[in-house]
ZAMARGU-4260 file (C-alpha; in steps of 0.2 Angstrom, whole numbers, plus 5000, padded with zeros to 4 digits):
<rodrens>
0) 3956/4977/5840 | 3951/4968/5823 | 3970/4968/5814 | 3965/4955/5801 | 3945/4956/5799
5) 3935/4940/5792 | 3931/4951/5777 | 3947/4950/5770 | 3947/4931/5773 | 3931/4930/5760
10) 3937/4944/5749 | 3952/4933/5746 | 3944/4918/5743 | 3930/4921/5733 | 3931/4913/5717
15) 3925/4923/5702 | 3913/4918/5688 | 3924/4918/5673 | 3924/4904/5661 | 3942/4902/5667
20) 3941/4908/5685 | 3959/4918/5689 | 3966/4918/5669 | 3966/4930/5656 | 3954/4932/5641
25) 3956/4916/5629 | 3955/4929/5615 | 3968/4938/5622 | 3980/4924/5626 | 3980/4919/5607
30) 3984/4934/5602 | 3998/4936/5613 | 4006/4918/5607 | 4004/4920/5590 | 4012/4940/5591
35) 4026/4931/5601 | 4042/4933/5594 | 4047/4913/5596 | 4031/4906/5589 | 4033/4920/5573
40) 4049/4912/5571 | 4044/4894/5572 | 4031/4898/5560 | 4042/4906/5547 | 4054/4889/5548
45) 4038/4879/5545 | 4038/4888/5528 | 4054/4886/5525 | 4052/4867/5527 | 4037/4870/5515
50) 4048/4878/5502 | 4061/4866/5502 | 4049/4850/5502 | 4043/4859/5486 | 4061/4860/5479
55) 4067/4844/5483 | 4053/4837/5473 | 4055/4845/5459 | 4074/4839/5459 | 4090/4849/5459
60) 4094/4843/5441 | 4088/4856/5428 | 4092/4858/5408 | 4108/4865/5404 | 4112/4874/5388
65) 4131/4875/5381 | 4137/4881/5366 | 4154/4889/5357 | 4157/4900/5340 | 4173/4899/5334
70) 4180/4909/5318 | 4194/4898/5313 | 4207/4903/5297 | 4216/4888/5286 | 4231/4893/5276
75) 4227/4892/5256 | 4210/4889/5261 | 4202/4904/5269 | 4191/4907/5284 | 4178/4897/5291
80) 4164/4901/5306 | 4161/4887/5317 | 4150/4884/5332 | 4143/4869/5342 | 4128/4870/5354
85) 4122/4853/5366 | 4106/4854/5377 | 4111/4841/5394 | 4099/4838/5409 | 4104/4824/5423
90) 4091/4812/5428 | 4087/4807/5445 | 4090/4787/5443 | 4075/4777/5451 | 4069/4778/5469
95) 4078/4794/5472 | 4064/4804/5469 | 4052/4797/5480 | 4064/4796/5492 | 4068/4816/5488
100) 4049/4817/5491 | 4049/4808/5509 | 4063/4820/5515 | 4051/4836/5512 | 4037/4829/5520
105) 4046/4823/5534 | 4051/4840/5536 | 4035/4849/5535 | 4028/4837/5547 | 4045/4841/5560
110) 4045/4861/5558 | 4024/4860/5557 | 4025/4852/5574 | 4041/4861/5580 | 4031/4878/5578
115) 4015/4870/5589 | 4030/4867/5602 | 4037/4885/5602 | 4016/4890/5605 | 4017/4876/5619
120) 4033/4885/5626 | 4026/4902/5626 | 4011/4897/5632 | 4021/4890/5649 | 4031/4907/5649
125) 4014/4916/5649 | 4007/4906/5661 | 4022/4906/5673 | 4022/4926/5671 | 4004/4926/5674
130) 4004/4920/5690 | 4021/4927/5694 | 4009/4944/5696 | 3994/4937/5701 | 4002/4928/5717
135) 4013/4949/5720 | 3996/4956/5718 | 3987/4943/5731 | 4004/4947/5744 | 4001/4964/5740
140) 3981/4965/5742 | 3986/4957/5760 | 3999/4967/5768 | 3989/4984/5762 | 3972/4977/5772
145) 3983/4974/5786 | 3991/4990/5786 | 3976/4999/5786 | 3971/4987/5801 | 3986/4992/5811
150) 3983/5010/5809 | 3967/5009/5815 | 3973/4997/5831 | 3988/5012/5833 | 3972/5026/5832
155) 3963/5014/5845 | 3978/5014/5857 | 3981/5030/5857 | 3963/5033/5862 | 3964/5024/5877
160) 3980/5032/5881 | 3973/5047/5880 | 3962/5040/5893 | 3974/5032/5903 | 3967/5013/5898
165) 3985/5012/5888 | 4003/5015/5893 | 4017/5022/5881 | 4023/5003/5880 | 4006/4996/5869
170) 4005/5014/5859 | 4026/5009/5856 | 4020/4991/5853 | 4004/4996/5840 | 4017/5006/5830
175) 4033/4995/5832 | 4017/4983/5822 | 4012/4994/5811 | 4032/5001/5806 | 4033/4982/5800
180) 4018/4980/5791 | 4024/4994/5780 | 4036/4987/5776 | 4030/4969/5769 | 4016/4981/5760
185) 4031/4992/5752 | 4040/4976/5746 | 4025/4967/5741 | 4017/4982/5730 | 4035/4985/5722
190) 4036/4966/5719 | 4019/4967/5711 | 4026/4980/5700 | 4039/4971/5695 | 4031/4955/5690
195) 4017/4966/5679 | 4032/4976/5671 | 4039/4960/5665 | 4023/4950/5657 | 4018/4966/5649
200) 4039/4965/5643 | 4036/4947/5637 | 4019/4948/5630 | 4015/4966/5625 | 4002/4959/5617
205) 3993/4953/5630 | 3979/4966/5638 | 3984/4966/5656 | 3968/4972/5668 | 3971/4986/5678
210) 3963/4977/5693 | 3973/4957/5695 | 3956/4945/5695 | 3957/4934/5716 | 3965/4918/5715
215) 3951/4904/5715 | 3953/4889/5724 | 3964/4875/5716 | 3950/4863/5720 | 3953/4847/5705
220) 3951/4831/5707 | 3964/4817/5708 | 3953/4808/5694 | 3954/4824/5684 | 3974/4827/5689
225) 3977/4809/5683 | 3967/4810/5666 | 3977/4828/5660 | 3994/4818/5664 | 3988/4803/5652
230) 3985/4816/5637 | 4002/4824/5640 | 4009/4812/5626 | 3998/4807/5619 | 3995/4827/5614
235) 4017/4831/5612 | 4022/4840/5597 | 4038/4835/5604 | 4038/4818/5601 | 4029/4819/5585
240) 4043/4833/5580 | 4055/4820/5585 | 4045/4806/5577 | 4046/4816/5560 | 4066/4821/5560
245) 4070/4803/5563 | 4061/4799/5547 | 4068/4815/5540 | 4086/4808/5545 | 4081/4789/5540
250) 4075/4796/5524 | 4091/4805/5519 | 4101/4791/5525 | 4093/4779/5510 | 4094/4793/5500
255) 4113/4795/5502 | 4117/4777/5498 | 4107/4779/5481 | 4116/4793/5477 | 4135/4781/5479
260) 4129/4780/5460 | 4129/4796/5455 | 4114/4804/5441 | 4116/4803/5424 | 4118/4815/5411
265) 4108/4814/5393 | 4108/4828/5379 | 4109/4833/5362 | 4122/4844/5353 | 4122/4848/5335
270) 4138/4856/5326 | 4141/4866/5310 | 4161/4866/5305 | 4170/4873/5290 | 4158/4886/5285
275) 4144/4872/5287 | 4155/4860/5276 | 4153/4848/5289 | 4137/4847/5300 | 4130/4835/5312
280) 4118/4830/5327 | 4124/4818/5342 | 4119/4813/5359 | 4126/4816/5373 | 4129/4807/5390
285) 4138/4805/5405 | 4139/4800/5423 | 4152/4803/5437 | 4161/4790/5446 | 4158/4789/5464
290) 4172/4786/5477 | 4176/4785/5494 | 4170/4803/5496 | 4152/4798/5493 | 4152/4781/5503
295) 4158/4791/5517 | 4143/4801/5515 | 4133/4789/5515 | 4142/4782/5531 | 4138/4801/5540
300) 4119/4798/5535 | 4119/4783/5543 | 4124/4787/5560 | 4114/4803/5557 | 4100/4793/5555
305) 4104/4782/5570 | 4107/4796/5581 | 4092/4804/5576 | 4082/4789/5581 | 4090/4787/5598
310) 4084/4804/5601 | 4067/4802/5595 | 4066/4791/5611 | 4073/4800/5623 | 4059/4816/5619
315) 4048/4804/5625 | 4056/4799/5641 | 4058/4819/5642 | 4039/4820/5639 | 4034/4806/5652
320) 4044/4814/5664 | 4035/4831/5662 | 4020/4820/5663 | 4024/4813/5679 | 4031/4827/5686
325) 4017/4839/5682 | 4005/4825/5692 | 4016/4825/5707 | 4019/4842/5709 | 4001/4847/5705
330) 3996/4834/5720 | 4008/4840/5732 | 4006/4857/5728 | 3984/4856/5732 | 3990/4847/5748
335) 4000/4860/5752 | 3986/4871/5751 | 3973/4865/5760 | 3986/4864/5776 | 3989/4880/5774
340) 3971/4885/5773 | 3969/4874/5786 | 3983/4882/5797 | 3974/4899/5794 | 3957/4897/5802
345) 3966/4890/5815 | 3975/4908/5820 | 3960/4914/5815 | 3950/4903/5828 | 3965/4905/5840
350) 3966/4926/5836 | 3947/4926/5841 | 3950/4919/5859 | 3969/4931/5859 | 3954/4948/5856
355) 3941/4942/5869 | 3956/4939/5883 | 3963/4956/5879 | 3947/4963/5881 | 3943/4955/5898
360) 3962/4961/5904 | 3967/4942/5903 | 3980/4943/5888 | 3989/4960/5886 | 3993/4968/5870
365) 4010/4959/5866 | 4003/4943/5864 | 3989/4950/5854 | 3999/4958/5843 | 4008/4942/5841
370) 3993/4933/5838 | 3989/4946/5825 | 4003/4946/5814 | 4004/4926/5814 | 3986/4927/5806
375) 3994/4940/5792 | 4008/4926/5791 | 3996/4914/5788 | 3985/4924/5774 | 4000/4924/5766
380) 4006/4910/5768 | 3989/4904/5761 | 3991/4916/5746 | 4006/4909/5741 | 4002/4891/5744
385) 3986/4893/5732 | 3993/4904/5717 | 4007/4889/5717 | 3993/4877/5717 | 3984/4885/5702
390) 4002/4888/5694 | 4003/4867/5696 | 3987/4864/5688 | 3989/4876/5672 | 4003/4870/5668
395) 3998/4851/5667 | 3983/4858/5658 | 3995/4866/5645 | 4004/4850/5643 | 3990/4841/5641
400) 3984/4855/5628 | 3967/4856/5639 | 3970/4875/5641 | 3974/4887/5625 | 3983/4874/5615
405) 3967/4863/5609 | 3970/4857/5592
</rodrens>
């Protein structure tokens, strides 16, 4: 009675020929990260930043046109038309636009990198989504071979009792099995369901095959393991996003002690008075005269700045950590694997010896049965064990930007 045949075993762990064995197209993954509603987002701020860098270089201070008519009457002398009209603009006062011009492309430099980040994150939620469904689907590929295993064992038994080579007791014991193996396929096709109903929520861009692609094996070396956690930060847009709004912050700091002396204004007015009796030309100028309210401005940019540069350090402990962390659960996750496909030949050797004592009357069919379903446990098992594997290893290899986030 073959409950678990060796085909499944290499159905299971052949490894396709795709360029990228157990993912989706690259094509495809691009298009979902760019349509994703995050990365859209991040990108529009980054033009935002653009805008502003553009504004802040051209200055705040712009020419400002004033002017007044008056009709005015003097007694025993009549009426008169008067009017004045003065042309003023403020100038920024020396280092304060390049400073101005350091902010904005500080910023630029923050949002651009920001947006890379927010394709980096997306590209994690894909790929957690991703194998989410692809490990449901391996469960589910599983309990259905074994179901359709037990209802052949159940038609065996039935045979033999039909012959009398059977009691009631092993056709109760074949269906008790096969009542259960139902029910892990039930829960495993409805939790394959669910985990393709919600990448397709996620990333609606993404074409989702009708048929999952197998999980390969997670075979990587340690070299290779070691050299995708190195290039984690040295490839962060994290820390370069960080990098950028502590200059940003440093930047605006400076800029907020130049500006304890305020701008000056410069202009010209000319004037006609008395029916143009009296006319002239002048200049004009003026400067405000900076308090405590613009020292303690300065004083907020400081700390700003300060704060800003403390966290600029602690993205890159974040960053290390991910590094370190991606490597040792990458590691432990492939060693789990290989003791779980170790673990499964060995039911598999042990369920070969558990048929061929059934068959000679040795082992009856309860411990067969028994034997049977801790091979299905340890398919599973295996399953689980290797789509966790894979999850381990994509993930370092989006960190690293090794897998769709090479720029």
């Amino acid at each position: 009675m073959r409950i678990i045949p060796f085909l499944l075993s290499a159905a299971l762990l052949a490894t396709p020929l795709a360029a990228e064995p157990g993912l989706p197209e690259e094509a495809d993954v691009q298009a979902a990260l760019d349509s994703h509603p995050s990365v859209v987002a991040a990108r529009a701020r980054a033009e935002a930043a653009r805008a502003d860098a553009r504004a802040r270089s051209k200055g705040t201070h712009e020419i400002t046109f004033s002017g007044s008519y008056t009709r005015r009457r003097i007694d025993r002398e009549g009426e008169f038309d008067e009017y004045d009209a003065a042309l003023t603009r403020a100038f920024r006062l020396p280092g304060k636009a390049r400073l101005d011009r350091e902010i904005g492309e500080a910023g630029v430099l923050a949002a651009d990198n920001i947006a890379e980040d927010a394709k980096h994150q997306a590209a994690l939620l894909l790929s957690g989504y991703w194998f989410d469904w692809l490990a449901a689907e391996a469960q589910a590929r599983i309990d259905s071979t074994a179901v359709r295993n037990y209802e052949k064992a159940l038609a065996v038994v039935k045979r033999r009792e039909q012959l009398r080579d059977a009691s009631r007791l092993d056709v109760d014991q074949a269906e008790a099995a096969l009542g259960t193996a139902r029910v892990l396929a039930e829960q495993s096709a409805g939790q394959a369901s669910l985990a393709k109903a919600r990448l397709a929520a996620h990333f609606p861009a993404l074409v989702v095959p009708e048929t999952p692609p197998e999980l390969p094996e997670p075979l990587v070396s340690d070299e290779e393991l070691l050299r995708l956690a190195a290039l984690v930060p040295m490839n962060s847009h994290e820390i370069t996003a960080a990098d950028a709004q502590a200059q940003q912050s440093a930047a605006i700091a400076q800029r907020a002690q130049k500006e304890r002396m305020a701008d000056p204004s410069v202009g010209v007015r000319l004037f006609s008075e008395r029916g143009g009796a009296e006319r002239g030309a002048g200049l004009l100028f003026s400067i405000p005269l900076g308090g405590g309210h613009r020292k303690a401005l300065a004083e907020q940019a400081g700390a700003e700045a300060s704060a800003a540069q403390a966290e600029a350090q602690l993205a890159r402990f974040g960053v290390k950590e991910v590094a370190d962390a991606d490597l040792a659960e990458a590691r432990y996750r492939i060693a789990a694997w290989k003791r779980a496909r170790q673990a499964m030949d060995a039911q598999m050797a042990a369920l070969l010896k558990l048929r061929r004592g059934h068959e000679l009357g040795e082992i009856d069919l309860f411990d067969l049965l028994l034997g049977e379903r801790m091979v299905h446990d340890a398919f599973r098992m295996e399953a689980a064990t290797r789509a966790e594997a894979l999850r381990s290893i994509a993930k370092l290899r989006i960190d690293s930007h090794e897998l769709w986030l090479a720029d």
